[in-house]
C-alpha positions in Angstrom: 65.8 -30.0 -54.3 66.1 -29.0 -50.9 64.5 -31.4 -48.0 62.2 -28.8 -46.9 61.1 -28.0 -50.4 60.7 -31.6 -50.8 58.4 -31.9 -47.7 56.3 -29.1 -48.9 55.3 -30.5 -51.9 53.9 -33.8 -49.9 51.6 -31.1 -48.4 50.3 -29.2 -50.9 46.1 -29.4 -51.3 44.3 -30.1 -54.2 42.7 -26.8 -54.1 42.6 -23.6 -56.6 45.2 -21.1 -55.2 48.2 -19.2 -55.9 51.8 -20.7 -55.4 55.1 -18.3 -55.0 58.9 -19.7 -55.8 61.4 -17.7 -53.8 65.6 -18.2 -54.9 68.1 -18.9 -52.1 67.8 -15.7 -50.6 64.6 -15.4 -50.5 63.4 -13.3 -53.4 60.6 -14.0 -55.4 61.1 -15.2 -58.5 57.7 -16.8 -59.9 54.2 -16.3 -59.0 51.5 -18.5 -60.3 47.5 -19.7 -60.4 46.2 -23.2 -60.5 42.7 -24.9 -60.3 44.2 -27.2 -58.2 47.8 -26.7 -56.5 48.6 -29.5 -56.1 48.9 -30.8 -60.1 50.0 -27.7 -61.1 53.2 -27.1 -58.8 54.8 -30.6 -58.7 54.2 -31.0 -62.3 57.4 -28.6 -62.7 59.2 -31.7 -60.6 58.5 -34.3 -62.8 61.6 -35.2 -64.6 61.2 -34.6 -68.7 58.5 -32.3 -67.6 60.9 -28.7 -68.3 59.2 -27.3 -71.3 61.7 -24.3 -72.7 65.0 -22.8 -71.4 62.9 -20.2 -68.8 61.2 -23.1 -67.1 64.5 -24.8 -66.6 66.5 -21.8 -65.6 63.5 -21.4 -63.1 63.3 -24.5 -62.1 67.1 -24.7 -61.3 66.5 -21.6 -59.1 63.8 -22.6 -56.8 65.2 -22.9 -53.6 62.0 -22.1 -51.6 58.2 -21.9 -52.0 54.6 -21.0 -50.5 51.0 -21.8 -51.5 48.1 -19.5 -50.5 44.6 -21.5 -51.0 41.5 -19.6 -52.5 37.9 -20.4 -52.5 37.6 -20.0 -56.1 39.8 -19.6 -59.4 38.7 -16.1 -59.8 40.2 -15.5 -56.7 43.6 -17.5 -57.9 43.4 -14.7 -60.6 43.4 -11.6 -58.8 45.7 -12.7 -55.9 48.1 -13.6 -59.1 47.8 -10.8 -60.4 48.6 -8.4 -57.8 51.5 -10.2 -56.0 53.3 -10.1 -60.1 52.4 -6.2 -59.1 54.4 -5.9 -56.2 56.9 -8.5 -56.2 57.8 -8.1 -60.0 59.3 -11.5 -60.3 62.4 -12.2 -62.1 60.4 -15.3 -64.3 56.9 -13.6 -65.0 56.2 -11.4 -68.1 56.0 -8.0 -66.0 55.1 -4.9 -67.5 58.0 -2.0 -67.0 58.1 0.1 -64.4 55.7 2.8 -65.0 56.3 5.1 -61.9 57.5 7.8 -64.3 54.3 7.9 -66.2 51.7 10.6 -65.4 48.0 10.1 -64.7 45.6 13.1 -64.4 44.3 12.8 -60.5 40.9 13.8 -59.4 40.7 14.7 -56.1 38.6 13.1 -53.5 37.8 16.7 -52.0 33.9 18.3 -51.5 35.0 20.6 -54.9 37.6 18.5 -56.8 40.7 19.8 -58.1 42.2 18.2 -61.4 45.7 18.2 -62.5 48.7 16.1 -63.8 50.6 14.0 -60.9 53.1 11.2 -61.3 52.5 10.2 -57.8 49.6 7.9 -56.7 48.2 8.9 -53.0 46.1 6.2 -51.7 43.6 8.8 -50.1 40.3 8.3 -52.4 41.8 10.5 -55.4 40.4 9.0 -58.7 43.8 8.3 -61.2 43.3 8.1 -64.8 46.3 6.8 -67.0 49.0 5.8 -66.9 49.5 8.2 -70.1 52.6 6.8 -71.8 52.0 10.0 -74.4 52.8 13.3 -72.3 51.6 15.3 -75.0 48.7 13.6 -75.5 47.6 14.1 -71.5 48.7 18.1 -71.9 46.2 18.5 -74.6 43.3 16.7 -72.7 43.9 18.8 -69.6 44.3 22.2 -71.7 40.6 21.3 -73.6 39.5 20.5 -70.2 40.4 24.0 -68.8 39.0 25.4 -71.6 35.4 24.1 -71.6 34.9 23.5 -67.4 35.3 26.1 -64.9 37.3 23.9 -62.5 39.4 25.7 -59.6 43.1 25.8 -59.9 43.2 27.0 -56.4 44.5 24.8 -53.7 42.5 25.8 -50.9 40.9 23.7 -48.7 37.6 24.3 -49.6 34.9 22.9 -47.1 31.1 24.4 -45.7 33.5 25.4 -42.9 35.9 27.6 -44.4 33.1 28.8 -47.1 30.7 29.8 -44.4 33.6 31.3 -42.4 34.3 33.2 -45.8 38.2 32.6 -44.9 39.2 32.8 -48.8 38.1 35.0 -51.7 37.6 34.8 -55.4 40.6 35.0 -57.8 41.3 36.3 -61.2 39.8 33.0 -62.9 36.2 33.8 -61.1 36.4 37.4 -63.0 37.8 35.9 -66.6 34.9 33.4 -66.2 37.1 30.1 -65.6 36.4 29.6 -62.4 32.4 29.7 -60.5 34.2 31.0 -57.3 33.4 27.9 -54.7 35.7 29.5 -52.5 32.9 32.0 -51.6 30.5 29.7 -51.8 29.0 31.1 -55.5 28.3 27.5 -56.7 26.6 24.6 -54.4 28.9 21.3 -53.9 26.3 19.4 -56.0 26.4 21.3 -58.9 30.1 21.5 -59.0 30.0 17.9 -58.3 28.0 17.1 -61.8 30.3 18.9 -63.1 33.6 16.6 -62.2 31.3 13.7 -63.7 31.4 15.5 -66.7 35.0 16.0 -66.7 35.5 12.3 -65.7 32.9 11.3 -69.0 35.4 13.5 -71.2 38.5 12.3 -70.0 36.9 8.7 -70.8 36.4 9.5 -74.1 32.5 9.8 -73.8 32.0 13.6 -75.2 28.3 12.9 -76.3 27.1 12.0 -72.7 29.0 15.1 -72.1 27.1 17.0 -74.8 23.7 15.8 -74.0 23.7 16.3 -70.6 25.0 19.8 -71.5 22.5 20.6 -74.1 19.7 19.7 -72.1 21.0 22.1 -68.4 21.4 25.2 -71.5 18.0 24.4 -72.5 16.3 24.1 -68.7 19.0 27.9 -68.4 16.8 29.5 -71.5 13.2 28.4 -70.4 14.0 29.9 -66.9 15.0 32.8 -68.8 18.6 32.8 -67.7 20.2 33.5 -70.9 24.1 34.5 -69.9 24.5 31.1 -68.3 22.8 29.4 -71.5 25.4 31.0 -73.4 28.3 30.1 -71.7 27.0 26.4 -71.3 26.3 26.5 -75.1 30.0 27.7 -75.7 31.4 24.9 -73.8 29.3 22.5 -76.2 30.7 24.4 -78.8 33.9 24.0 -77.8 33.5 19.8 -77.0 31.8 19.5 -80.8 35.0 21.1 -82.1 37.5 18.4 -80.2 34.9 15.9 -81.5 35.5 17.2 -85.3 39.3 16.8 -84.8 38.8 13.2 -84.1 38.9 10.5 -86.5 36.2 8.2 -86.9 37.0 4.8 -87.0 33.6 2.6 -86.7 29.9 3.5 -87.2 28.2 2.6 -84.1 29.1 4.4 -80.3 30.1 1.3 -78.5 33.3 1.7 -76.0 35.9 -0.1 -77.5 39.5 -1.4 -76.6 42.2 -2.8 -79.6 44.8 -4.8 -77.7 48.2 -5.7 -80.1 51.5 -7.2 -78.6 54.8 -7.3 -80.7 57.1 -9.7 -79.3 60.7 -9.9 -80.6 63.5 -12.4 -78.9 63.4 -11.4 -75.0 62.0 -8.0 -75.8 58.0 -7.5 -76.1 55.4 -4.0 -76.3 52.2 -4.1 -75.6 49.5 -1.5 -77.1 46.0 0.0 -76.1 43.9 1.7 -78.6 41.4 3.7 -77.1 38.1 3.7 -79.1 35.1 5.6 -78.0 32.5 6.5 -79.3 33.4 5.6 -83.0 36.9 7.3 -82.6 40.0 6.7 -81.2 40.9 8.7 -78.5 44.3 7.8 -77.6 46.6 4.8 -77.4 48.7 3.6 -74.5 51.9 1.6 -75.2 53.9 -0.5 -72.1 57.5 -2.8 -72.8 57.6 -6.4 -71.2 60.3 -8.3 -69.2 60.5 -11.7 -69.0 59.9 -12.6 -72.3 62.1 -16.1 -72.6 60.3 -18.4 -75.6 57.3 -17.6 -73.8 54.0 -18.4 -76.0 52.9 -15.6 -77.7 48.8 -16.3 -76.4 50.6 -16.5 -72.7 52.4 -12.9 -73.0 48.8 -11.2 -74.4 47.4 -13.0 -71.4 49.6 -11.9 -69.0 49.6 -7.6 -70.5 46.2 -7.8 -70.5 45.7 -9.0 -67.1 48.3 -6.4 -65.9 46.6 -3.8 -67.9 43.3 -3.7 -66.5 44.3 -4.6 -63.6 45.1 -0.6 -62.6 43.3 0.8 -65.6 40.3 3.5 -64.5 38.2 2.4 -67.6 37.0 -0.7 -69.0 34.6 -1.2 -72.2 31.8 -3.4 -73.2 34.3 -4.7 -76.1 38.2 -5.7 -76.4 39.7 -6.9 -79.3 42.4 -9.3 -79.0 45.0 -10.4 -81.6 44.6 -14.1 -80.6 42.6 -16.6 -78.2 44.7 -16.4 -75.2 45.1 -18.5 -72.1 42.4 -18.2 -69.5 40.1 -16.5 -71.9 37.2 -16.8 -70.0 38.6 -16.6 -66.5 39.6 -13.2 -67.4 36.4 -12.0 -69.3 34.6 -13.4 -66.3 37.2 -11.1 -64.0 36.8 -7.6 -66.1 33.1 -8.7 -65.9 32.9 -8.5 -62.3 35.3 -5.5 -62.2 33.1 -3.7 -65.1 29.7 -4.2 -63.7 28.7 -5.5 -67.2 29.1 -7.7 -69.7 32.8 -7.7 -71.4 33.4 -9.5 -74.5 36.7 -10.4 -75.8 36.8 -11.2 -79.2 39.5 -12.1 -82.4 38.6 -10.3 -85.0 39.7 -12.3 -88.0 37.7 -10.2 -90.8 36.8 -6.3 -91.8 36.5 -3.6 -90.3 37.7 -5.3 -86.6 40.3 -7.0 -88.0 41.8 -4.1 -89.8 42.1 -2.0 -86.6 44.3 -5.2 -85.0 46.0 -5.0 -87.6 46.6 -1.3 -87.6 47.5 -1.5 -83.3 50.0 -4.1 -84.1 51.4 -2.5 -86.9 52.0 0.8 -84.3 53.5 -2.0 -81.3 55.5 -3.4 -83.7 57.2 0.1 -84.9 57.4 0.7 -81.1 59.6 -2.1 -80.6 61.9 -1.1 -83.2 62.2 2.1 -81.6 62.9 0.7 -78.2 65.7 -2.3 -79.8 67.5 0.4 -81.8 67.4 2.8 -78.7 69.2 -0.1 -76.8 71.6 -0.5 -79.4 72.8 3.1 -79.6 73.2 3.1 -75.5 75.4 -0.2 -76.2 77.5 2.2 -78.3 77.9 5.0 -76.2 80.4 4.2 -73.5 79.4 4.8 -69.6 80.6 7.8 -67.6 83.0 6.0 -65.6 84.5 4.5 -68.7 85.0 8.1 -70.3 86.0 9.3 -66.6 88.8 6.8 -66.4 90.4 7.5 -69.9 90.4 11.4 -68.9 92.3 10.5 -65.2 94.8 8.5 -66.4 95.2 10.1 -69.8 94.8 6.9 -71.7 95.3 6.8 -75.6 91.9 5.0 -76.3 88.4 3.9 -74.2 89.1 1.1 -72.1 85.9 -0.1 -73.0 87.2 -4.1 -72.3 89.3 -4.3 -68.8 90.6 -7.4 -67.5 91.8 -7.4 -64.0 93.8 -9.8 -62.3 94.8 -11.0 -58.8 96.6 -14.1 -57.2 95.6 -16.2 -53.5 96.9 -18.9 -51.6 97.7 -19.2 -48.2 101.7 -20.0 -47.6 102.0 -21.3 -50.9 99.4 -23.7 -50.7 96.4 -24.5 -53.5 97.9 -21.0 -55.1 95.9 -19.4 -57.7 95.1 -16.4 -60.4 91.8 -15.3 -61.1 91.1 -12.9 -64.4 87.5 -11.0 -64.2 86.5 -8.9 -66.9 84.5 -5.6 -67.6 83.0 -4.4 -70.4 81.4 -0.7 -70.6 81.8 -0.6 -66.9 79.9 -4.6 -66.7 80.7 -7.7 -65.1 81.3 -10.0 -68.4 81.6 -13.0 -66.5 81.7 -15.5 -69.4 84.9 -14.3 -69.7 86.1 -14.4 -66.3 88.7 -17.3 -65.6 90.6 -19.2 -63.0 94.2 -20.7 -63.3 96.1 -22.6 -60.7 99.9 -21.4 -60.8 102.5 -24.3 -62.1 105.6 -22.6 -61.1 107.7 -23.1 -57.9 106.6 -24.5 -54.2 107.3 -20.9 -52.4 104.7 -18.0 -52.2 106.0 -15.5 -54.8 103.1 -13.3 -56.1 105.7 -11.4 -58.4 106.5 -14.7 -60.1 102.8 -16.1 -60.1 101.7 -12.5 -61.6 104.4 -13.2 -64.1 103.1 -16.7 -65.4 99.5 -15.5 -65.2 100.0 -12.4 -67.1 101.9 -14.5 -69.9 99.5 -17.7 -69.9 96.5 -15.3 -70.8 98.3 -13.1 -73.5 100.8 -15.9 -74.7 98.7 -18.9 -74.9 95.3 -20.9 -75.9 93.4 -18.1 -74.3 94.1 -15.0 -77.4 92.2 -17.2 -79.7 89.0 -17.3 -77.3 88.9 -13.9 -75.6 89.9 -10.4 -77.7 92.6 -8.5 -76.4 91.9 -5.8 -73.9 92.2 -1.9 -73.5 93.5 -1.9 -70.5 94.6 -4.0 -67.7 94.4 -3.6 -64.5 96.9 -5.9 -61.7 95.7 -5.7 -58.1 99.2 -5.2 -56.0 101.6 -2.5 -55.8 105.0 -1.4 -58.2 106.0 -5.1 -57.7 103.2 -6.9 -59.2 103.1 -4.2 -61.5 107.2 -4.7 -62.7 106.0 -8.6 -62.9 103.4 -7.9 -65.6 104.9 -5.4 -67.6 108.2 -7.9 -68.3 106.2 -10.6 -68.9 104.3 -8.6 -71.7 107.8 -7.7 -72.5 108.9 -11.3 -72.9 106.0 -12.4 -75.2 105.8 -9.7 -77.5 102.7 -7.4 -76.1 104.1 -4.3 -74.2 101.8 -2.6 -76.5 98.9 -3.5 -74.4 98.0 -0.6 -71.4 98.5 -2.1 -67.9 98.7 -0.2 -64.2 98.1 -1.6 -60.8 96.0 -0.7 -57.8 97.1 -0.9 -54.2 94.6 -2.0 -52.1 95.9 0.3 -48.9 95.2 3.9 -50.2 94.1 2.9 -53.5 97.2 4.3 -55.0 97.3 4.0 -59.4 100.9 2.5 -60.8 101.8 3.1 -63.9 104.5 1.6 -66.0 107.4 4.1 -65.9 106.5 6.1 -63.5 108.1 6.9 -60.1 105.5 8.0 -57.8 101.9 6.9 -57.5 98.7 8.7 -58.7 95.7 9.3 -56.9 92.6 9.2 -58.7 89.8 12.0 -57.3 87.8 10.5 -54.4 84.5 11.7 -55.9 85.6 10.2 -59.8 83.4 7.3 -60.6 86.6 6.1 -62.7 87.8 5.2 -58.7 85.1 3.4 -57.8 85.3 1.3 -61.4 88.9 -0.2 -61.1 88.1 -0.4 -57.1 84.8 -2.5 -58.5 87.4 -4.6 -60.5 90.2 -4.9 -58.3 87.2 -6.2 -55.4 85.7 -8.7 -57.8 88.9 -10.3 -58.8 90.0 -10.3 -55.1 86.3 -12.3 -54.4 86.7 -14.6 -57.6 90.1 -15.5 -56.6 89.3 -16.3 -53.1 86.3 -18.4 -54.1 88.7 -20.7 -56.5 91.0 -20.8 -54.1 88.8 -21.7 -51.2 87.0 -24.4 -53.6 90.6 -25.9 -54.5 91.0 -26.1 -50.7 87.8 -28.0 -49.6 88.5 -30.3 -52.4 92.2 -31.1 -51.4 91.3 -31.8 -47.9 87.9 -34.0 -49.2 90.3 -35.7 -51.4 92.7 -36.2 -48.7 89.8 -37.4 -45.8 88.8 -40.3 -48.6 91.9 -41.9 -49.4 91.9 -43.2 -45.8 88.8 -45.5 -47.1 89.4 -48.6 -48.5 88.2 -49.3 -52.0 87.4 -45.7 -52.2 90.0 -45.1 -55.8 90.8 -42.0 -57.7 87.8 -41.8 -60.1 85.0 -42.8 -57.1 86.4 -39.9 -55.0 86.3 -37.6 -57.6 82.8 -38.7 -58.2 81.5 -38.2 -54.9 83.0 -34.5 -54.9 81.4 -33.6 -57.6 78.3 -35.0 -56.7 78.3 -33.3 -53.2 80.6 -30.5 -53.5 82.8 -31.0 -50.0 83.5 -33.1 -47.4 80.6 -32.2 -44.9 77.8 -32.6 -47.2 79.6 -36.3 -47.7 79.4 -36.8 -43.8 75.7 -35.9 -43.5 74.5 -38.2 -47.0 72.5 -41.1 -46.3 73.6 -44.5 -47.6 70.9 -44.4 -50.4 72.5 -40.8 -51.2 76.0 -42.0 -51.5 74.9 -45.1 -54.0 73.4 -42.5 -56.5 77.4 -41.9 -57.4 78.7 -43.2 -60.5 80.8 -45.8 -59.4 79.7 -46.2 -56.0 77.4 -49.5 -55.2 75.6 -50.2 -52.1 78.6 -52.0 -50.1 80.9 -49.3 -50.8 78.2 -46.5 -50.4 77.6 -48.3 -46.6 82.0 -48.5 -46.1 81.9 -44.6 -46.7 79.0 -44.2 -44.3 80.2 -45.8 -41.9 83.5 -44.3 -42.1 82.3 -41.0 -41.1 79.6 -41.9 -39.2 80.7 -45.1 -37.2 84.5 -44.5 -37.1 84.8 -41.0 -38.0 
């Protein structure tokens, strides 16, 4: 824990409020709610207090933090909620990114247009969706068309331009699909009542729909006006037929929403079913990051509160598939968001508990999908990966690459790192490091040579399979250097070419002259991504190797200071500066170390030194 983290907790208030962890550069990684700050946020400081592998890998990752106070809980909620919104963090359950999902928009205009967008313009627009079903959103808008004469024009209609009669009726005004408010045929008003019958249907609510129709075609046939009776009564006609198509899942009319959440290792889906009016209208599914061991009450808790957070419709009833956390904070939220009364509610018999049942069924089956979706991409190798077997005309997919490089400054601390890439991805559990045991003199041919036959000859073929293809950062020397070593061991089966960091020139074993792979191939940029990443992994060994000679070297010259305490205090601090700037207190936390020799070290670097 960092000093200024440390300080920060000292001031946090016991208020309710919102607190936000940030890694080393900055990024947010956790955003939270508490009744009172203060409890909450240096209870994941107590030691023993880590509950689960995510907490700890958070917890290891905090580098920073903020609080922001609120006046109220509620107000902890909704500030929680939105900054998961934007920031996304790394340790929250998050829904996925749903920018590719379409809503159906309704303009904020003085005759509305309606149509599919997957872009959300802040400019008063009404958005209803996400629809995670295209289909299911096509056939919505097409009944839509069918029954309401709404314009498909895009003219900016306004009393101005009406009155100045600067556009005329299209072909829709003559095939009756249209009312023609371009020339000014239907009042704003009307048309208006109109969009708040749209906006009913969309929402699933096709009696209101029907008995607000059914009474303007009755008020059309006292006055006498039969042809617009008759259109209005073929528009009911048309909504009753939609209605007969639909299912009918419960007796009574009440708006009703079936939440379900199936949860498998890190990998989660959430799923809406839409009931109105006794029948299920639709359902909306989302997938979850962040799952790690998470409680299953926590991740229904945290896609519901995501959910309804941008949903444009929220009933008198929700059925949940268990009590989650912060129940009644969040009914009391959708409450205040509603206008009404919300009840959430666990169905645990009949009719209720049936359709939970049936919802998780469907999230569940989702799930599958989406796991066995993600098993077939791991199959089916990467572009690059295909690219690179075509440009060098390899036998097989170099699907697993190791790459290899050597540092050391005139011989000094020398060293060999091996990175490797599978399907075109860091694998860094299977990086590793070796320090070269030949010779005094810098020789990269020889240290490629012991490097190449350590990793293919040794310990290291029992832990690590063999690779398809390996790549040696250097030029035709380098090159020469690995292939005889293969040669000498027994594996000059195994593919292996070198990359010359000048002009990015391709060696191949046997071959006289260079290649050039295309600059626009992504099989370049892949062994360049290798060949850079074994130059930085090298460089970082090497550099560590250094700092810990020369901290090595600096305590020797203190008495009492042996072998095993100055390997201690490395370890414990990492180099010789962050040694310098400890505190006596610090330097007695080191096994080994007591106060008198913690105080001779101090001193040493900060009296003598």
């Amino acid at each position: 824990m960092t000093p200024e983290l440390e300080q920060k907790l000292q001031q946090i208030p016991r208020k309710p409020g919102v607190y936000i962890y940030k890694d080393k550069s900055g990024k947010v990684i956790y955003v939270g709610k508490a009744k009172i700050l203060r409890n909450r946020v240096r209870s994941y400081f107590n030691k023993g207090a880590v509950d689960g592998i995510k907490t700890f890998r958070l917890i290891t990752r905090i580098h920073d933090m903020e609080t922001i106070v609120t006046d109220s809980e509620m107000e902890a909620l909704i500030l929680e909620m939105n900054l998961i919104k934007e920031y996304k963090p790394r340790y929250n359950v998050n829904l996925k990114d749903d920018k590719s999902f379409p809503y159906i928009r309704v303009t904020k205009e003085p005759f509305p247009r309606i149509f599919p967008t997957r872009k959300i313009v802040k400019d008063g627009s009404r958005y209803f969706g996400p629809y995670t079903d295209v289909r299911q959103m096509r056939g919505l808008l097409k009944q839509i068309n069918k029954i309401f004469p709404i314009r498909s024009c895009r003219f900016p209609l306004n009393n101005t331009t009406i009155g100045q009669k600067k556009y005329k009726v299209c072909l829709d005004y003559h095939i009756k699909k249209c009312d023609g408010p371009c020339e000014g045929l239907v009042s704003q008003m009307e048309y208006g009542s109109m969009i708040d019958q749209v906006i009913h249907f969309i929402n699933g609510r096709d009696n209101v729909v029907v008995q607000e129709l059914t009474k303007k075609m009755q008020i059309f046939a006292q006055k006498q006006r039969y042809e617009e009776a008759a259109r209005i009564r073929d528009r009911v006609k048309f909504i009753e037929n939609f209605q007969y198509k639909q299912k009918v899942i419960v007796d009574d009319t009440k708006d009703r929403d079936v939440v379900a959440v199936a949860v498998e290792d890190e990998n989660a889906c959430g799923m809406i079913f839409k009931i109105r009016e006794g029948k299920i209208i639709g359902r909306s599914h989302f997938f979850l990051n962040g799952i790690m061991q998470d409680a299953y009450a926590d991740v229904v808790s945290s896609f519901l509160k995501q959910y309804y957070l941008k949903t444009d419709f929220i009933p008198k009833e929700i059925y949940l598939p268990t009590e989650i956390t912060e129940q009644e904070a969040i009914r009391q939220w959708l409450c205040d968001s509603a206008r009404f009364n919300v009840q959430l509610t666990v169905p645990q018999q009949g009719e209720k508990a049936k359709l939970v049942s049936m919802a998780n069924k469907n999230a569940k089956l989702l799930l599958q999908e989406m796991v066995l979706r993600k098993e077939k991409l791991k199959d089916k190798p990467p572009h690059a990966v295909e690219a690179l077997k075509r440009d060098l005309f390899l036998d097989k997919l170099p699907r697993r690459i190791e790459a290899f490089d050597i540092s050391n400054i005139q011989g000094t601390d020398p060293v060999a790192s091996m990175v490797c890439f599978v399907d075109g991805v860091a694998k860094k559990s299977d990086y590793r490091n070796f320090k070269i045991r030949s010779g005094d003199t810098p020789d990269d041919f020889r240290m490629m040579h012991e490097t190449i036959t350590r990793r293919y000859s040794g310990s290291l073929t029992k832990s690590l399979p063999w690779p398809d293809l390996i790549l040696i950062d250097g030029g035709k020397g380098q090159l020469n250097a690995a292939v005889q070593a293969l040669k000498e061991i027994g594996k000059d089966e195994l593919t292996v070419i070198s990359l010359a960091k000048r002009l990015d020139e391709v060696f191949m074993p046997g071959e006289t002259e260079s290649y050039y792979l295309p600059r626009t191939s992504s099989a370049l940029k892949l062994v360049q991504r290798l060949r850079d990443e074994s130059h930085r992994f090298a460089i970082t060994f090497h550099r560590s190797l250094r700092r810990k000679r020369t901290a090595v070297s600096e305590l020797e010259k203190i008495a009492g200071v042996g072998p095993a305490k100055r390997k201690a205090l490395i370890k414990f601090f990492g180099s010789v500066d962050d040694i310098r700037q400890a505190s006596v207190d610090d330097l007695a936390l080191v096994d080994g170390m007591n106060r008198e020799l913690a105080k001779k070290v101090w001193e040493y670097f900060n009296v003598t030194g």
